[in-house]
C-alpha positions in Angstrom: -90.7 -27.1 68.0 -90.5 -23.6 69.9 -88.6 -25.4 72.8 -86.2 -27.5 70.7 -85.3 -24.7 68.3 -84.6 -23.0 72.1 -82.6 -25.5 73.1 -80.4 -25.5 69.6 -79.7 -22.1 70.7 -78.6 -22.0 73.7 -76.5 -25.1 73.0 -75.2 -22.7 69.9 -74.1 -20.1 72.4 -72.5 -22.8 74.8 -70.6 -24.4 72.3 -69.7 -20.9 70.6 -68.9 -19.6 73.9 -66.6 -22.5 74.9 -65.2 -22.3 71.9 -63.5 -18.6 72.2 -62.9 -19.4 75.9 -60.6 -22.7 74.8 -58.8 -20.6 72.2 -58.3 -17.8 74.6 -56.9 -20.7 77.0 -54.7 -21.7 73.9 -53.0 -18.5 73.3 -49.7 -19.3 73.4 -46.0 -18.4 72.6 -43.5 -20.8 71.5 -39.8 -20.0 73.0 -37.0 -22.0 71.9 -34.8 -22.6 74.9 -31.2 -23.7 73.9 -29.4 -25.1 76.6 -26.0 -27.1 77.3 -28.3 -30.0 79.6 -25.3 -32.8 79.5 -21.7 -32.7 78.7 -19.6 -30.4 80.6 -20.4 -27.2 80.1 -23.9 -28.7 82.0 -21.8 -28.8 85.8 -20.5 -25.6 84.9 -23.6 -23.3 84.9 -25.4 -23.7 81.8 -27.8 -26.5 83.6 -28.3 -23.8 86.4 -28.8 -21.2 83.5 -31.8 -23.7 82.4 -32.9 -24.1 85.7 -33.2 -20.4 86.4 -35.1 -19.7 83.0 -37.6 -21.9 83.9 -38.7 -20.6 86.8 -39.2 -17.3 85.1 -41.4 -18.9 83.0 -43.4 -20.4 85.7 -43.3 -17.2 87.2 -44.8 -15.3 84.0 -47.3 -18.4 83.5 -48.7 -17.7 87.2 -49.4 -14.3 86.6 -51.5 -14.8 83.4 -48.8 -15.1 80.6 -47.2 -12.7 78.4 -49.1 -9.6 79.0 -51.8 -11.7 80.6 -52.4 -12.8 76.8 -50.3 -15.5 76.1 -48.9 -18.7 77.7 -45.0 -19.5 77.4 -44.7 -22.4 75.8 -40.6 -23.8 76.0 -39.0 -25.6 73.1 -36.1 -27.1 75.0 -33.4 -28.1 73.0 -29.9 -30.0 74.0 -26.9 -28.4 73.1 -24.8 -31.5 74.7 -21.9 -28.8 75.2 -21.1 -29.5 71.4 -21.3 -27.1 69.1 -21.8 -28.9 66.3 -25.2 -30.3 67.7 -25.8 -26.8 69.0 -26.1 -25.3 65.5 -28.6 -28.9 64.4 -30.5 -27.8 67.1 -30.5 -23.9 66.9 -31.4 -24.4 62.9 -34.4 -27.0 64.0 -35.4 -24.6 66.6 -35.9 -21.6 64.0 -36.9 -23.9 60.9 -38.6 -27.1 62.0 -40.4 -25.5 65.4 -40.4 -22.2 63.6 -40.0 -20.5 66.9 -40.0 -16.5 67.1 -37.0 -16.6 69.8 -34.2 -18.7 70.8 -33.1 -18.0 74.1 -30.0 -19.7 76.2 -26.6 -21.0 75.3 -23.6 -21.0 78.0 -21.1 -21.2 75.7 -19.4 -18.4 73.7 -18.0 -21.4 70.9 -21.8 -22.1 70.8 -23.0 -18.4 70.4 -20.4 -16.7 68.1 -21.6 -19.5 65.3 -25.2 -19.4 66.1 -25.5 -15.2 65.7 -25.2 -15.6 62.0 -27.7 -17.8 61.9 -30.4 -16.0 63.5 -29.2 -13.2 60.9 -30.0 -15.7 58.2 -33.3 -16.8 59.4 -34.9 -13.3 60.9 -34.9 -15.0 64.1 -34.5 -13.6 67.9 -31.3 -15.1 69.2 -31.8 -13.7 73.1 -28.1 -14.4 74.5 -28.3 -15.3 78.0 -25.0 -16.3 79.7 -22.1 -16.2 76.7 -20.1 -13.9 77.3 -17.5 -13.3 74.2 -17.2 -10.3 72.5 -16.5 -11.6 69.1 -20.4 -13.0 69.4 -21.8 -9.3 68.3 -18.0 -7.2 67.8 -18.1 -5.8 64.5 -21.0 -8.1 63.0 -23.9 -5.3 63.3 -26.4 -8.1 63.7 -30.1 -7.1 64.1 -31.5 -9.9 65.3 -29.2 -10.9 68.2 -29.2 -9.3 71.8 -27.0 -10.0 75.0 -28.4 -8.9 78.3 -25.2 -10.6 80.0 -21.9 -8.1 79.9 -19.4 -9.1 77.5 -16.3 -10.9 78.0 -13.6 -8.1 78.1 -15.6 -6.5 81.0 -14.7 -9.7 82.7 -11.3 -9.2 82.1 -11.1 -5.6 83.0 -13.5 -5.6 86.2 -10.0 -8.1 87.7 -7.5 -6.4 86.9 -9.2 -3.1 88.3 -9.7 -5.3 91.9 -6.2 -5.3 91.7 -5.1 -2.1 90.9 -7.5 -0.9 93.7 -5.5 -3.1 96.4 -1.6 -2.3 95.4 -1.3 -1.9 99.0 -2.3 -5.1 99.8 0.2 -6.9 97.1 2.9 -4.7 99.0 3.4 -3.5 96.0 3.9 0.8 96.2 3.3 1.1 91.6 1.5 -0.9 89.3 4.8 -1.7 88.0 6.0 -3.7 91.3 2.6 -6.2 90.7 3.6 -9.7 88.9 0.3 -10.7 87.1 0.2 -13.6 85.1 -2.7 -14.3 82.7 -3.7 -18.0 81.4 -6.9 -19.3 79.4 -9.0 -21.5 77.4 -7.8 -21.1 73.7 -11.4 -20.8 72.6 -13.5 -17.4 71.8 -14.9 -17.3 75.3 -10.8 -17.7 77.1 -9.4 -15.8 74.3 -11.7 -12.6 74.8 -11.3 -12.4 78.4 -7.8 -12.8 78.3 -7.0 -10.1 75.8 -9.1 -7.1 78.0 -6.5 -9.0 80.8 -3.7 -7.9 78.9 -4.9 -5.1 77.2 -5.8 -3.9 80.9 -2.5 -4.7 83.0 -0.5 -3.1 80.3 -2.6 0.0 80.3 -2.0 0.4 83.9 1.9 -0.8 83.9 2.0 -3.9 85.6 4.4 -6.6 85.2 3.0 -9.2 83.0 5.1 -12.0 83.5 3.4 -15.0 81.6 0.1 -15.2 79.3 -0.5 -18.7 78.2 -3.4 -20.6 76.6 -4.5 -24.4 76.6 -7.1 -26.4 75.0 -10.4 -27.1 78.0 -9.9 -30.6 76.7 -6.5 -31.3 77.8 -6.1 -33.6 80.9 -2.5 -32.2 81.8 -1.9 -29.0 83.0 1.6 -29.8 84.7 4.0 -28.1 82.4 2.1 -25.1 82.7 1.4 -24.9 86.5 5.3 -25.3 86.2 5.6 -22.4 84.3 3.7 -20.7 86.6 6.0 -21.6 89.5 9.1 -20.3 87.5 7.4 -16.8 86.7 6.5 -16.2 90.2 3.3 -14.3 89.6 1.4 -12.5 92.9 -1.9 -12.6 90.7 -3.1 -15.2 88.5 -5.6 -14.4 86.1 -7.2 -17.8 84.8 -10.1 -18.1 82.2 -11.2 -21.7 81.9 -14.2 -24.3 81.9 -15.3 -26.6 84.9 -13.4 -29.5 83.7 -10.2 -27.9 83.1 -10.7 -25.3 86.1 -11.0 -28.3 87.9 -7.6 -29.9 87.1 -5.7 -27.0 87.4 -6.6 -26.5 90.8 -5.6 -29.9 92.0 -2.5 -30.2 89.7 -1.5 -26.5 91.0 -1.9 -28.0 94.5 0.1 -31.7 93.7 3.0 -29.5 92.1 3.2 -26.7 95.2 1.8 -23.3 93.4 2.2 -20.4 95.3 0.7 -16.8 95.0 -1.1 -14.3 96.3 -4.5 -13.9 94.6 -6.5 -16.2 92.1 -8.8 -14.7 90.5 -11.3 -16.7 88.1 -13.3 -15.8 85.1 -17.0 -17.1 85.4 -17.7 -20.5 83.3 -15.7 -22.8 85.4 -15.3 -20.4 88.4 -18.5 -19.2 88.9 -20.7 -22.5 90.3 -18.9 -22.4 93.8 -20.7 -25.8 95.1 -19.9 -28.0 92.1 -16.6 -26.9 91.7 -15.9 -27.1 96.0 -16.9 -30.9 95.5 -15.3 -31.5 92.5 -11.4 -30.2 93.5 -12.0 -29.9 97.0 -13.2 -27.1 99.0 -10.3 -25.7 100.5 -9.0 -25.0 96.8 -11.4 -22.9 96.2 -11.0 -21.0 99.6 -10.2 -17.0 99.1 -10.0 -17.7 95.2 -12.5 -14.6 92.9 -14.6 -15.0 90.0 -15.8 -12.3 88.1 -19.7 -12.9 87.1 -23.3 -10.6 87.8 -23.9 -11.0 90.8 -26.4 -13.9 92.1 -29.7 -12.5 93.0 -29.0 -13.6 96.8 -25.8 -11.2 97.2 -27.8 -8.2 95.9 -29.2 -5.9 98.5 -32.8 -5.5 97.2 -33.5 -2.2 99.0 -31.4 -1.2 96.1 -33.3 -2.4 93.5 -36.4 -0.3 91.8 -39.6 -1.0 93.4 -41.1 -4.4 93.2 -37.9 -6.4 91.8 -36.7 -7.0 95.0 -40.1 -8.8 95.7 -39.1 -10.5 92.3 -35.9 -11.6 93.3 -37.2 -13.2 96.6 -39.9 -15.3 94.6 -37.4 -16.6 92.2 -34.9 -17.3 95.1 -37.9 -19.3 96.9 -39.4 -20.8 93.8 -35.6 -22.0 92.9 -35.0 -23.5 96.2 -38.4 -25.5 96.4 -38.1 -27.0 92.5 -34.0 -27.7 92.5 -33.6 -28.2 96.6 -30.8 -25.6 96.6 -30.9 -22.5 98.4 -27.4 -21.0 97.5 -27.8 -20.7 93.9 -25.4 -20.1 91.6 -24.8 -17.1 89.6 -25.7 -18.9 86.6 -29.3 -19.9 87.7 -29.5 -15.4 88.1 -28.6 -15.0 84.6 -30.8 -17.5 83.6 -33.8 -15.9 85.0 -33.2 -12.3 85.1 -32.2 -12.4 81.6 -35.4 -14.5 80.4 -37.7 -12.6 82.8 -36.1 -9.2 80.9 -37.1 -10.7 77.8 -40.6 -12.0 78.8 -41.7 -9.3 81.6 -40.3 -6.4 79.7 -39.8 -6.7 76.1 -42.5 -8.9 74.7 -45.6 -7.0 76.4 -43.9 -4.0 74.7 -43.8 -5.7 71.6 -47.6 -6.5 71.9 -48.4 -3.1 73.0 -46.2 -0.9 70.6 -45.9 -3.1 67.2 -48.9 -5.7 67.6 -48.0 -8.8 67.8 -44.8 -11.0 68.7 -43.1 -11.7 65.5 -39.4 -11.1 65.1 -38.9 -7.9 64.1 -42.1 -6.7 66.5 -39.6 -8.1 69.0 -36.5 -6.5 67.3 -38.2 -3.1 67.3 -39.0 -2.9 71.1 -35.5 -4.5 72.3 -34.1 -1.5 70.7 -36.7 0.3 72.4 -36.6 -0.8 75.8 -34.8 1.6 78.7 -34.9 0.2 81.8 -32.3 1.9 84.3 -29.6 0.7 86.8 -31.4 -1.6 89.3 -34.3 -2.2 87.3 -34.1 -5.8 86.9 -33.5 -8.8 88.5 -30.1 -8.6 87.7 -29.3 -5.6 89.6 -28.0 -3.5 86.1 -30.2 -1.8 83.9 -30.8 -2.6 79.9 -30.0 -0.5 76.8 -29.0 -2.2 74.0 -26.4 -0.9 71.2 -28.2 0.0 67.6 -27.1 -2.1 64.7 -24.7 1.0 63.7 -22.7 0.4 66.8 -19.5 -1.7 66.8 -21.3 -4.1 69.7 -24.5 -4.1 68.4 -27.3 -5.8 70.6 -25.1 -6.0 73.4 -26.6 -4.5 76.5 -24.6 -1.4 77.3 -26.3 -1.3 80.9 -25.0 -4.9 82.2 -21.5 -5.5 84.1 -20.4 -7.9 86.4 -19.1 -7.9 89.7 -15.9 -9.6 91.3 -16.8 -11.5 94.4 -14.6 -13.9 96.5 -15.3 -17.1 98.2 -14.5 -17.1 102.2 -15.2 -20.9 103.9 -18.1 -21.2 101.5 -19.4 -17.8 101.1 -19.4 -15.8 98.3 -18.5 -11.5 99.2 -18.9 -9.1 96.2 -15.3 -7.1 96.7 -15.2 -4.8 93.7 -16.7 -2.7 92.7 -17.2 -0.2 95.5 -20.8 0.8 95.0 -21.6 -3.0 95.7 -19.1 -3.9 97.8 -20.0 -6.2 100.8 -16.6 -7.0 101.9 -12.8 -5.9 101.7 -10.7 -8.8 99.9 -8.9 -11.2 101.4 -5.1 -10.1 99.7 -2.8 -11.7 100.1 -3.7 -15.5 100.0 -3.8 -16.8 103.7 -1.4 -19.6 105.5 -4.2 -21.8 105.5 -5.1 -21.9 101.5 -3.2 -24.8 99.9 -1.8 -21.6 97.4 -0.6 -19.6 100.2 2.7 -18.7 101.7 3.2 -20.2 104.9 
């Protein structure tokens, strides 16, 4: 009786002990992930977005979790780049899966509606890659934050490249530049195009033509046409992959000529896709405005241990998607998760407790992190709900880099600068002046 009453307990203990070791193994954190995966905002970086969160949440699985405590456990929803189905799945996401966060969407049309939402439900909306200003301008939203700079920085960061190379334009003033400014009539185009205008006008240029178009329209002719009648050196185009797509190969069929293009991320930014959709030489000497993808950064920069950070994301990306040149997108979509998980959570956990929404709201507003302090190159200081921009990361701006046979060279602004521009368009760019 001695023995088996033995036995019972040490088979107590086992169990007991196995017990507490499976639900320390089971310790996890849901994360809605909210992603355009088809449709054709997918082509146009909100796949690569996806692709580049996941890694940083294999990366924080491999190194124990969220402050070694808990596992990341994605909710991956479709958006379908439709924003009806977006908001289905953003209110399933914080209702149905009850998650704490919803991280992702590419699409500003996507994030403006979904902000409100998040408001509604006390949920984390963690904006990743949307860049419009009307998703937190004037809203004073508590519960949504945007790591990613906001649209009219885009607009502003091109117009600067532009006033820093008058020379180049032979053009002596501001005055003697021709800019013409055309977009996407949705919140993302819109936004962009206005700190474009607002911008050229500040500084005195000429603006000679600012036109917007529906992304769904499948003729661009009559105004590439206009564009030929205005006679524009710089061309300031805000668009998505499809439409991006068609004005390049209708600008070429109808014999568009200038002297710079410069593009607005969305449609511009995935270099590859875009090269083997319209053609490779189209896309020779044209700009795009975005953050900077991890591989352009020079990680001696960088605060100590993110460049080592940046290299195992660029490895880990290349051996799960087979590409080795990613796109800016995929470096939004992991730097911005990896602030999120890496830097906010354990603070959350540390500071407030636990991981609930407002734990998490509390240390966003908290966190501090300075220039080169992320994977991202920029540092992260969000806006308090009293500010006009609330939850928009004050720390965060993008970079304008230009694409030479295939290679992308950050040319504005100077701190990062890795090449001069190539102004004006060459002989050999289907654009150019011969």
């Amino acid at each position: 009786m001695k023995r088996l009453l033995a036995a019972m307990m040490i088979a107590c203990i086992l169990i007991v002990g196995s017990v507490g070791q499976v639900l320390a193994e089971d310790k996890e954190f849901k994360l809605g992930v909210l992603y355009s995966l088809t449709g054709a905002f997918a082509p146009a970086g909100a796949l690569a977005g996806y692709q580049g969160t996941m890694v940083a949440i294999d990366m924080i699985n491999a190194r124990g979790g969220i402050a070694g405590q808990y596992k990341v456990a994605p909710v991956v929803a479709d958006a379908q780049s439709n924003p009806d189905i977006a908001i289905r799945e953003g209110q399933r996401l914080m209702t149905v899966e009850n998650v704490p966060v919803v991280l992702g969407v590419f699409s500003s049309g996507i994030a403006v509606p979904l902000a409100p939402m998040a408001e509604q439900h006390k949920k984390i909306f963690w904006v990743v890659i949307a860049i419009s200003d009307k998703v937190l301008q004037d809203r004073h939203l508590n519960y949504t934050f945007r790591v990613q700079p906001m649209g009219s920085q885009w607009g502003t960061s091109t117009v600067s490249l532009l006033k820093e190379n008058l020379s180049k334009f032979d053009a002596k003033t501001p005055a003697d530049l021709r800019v013409a400014v055309i977009y996407e009539d949705g919140p993302y185009g819109a936004s962009v195009a206005a700190a474009n205008v607002s911008k050229a006008k500040e500084l005195g240029m000429s603006l000679v033509m600012e036109e917007a178009y529906s992304h769904k329209t499948n003729d661009l002719s009559s105004l590439i046409l206009k564009l030929k009648s205005a006679k524009p050196d710089a061309i300031l185009h805000t668009g998505y992959f499809p439409d991006v797509v068609l004005f390049f190969r209708q600008a070429r069929e109808l014999g568009l000529k200038t002297k710079a293009i410069e593009g607005h991320g969305a449609g511009h930014a995935n270099l590859p896709k875009l090269a083997e959709a319209a053609g490779g030489e189209l896309m020779n000497y044209c700009f795009n405005v975005d953050p900077a993808p991890a591989q352009l950064l020079d990680r001696k920069k960088l605060a100590p241990g993110i460049g080592d950070i940046v290299g195992e994301f660029l490895k880990r990306y290349e051996e799960k998607f087979k590409d080795s040149d990613p796109p800016t997108h995929a470096t939004q979509g992991f730097g911005h998760a990896w602030i999120l998980l890496n830097d906010v959570l354990p603070l959350a956990l540390k500071k407030y407790g636990d991981l609930s929404p407002d734990s998490i709201r509390k240390a966003s507003l908290d966190l501090d992190l300075p220039d080169g302090a992320t994977p991202c190159g920029y540092g992260v200081k969000f806006a308090p709900p009293a500010d006009a921009f609330a939850g928009q990361n004050i720390r965060s701006y993008p970079v304008v880099a230009q694409s030479v046979n295939g290679k992308l060279r950050i040319t504005w602004p100077d701190a990062l600068k890795t090449a001069e521009p190539v102004i004006p368009l060459p002989a050999d760019s289907p654009y150019g002046k011969k």
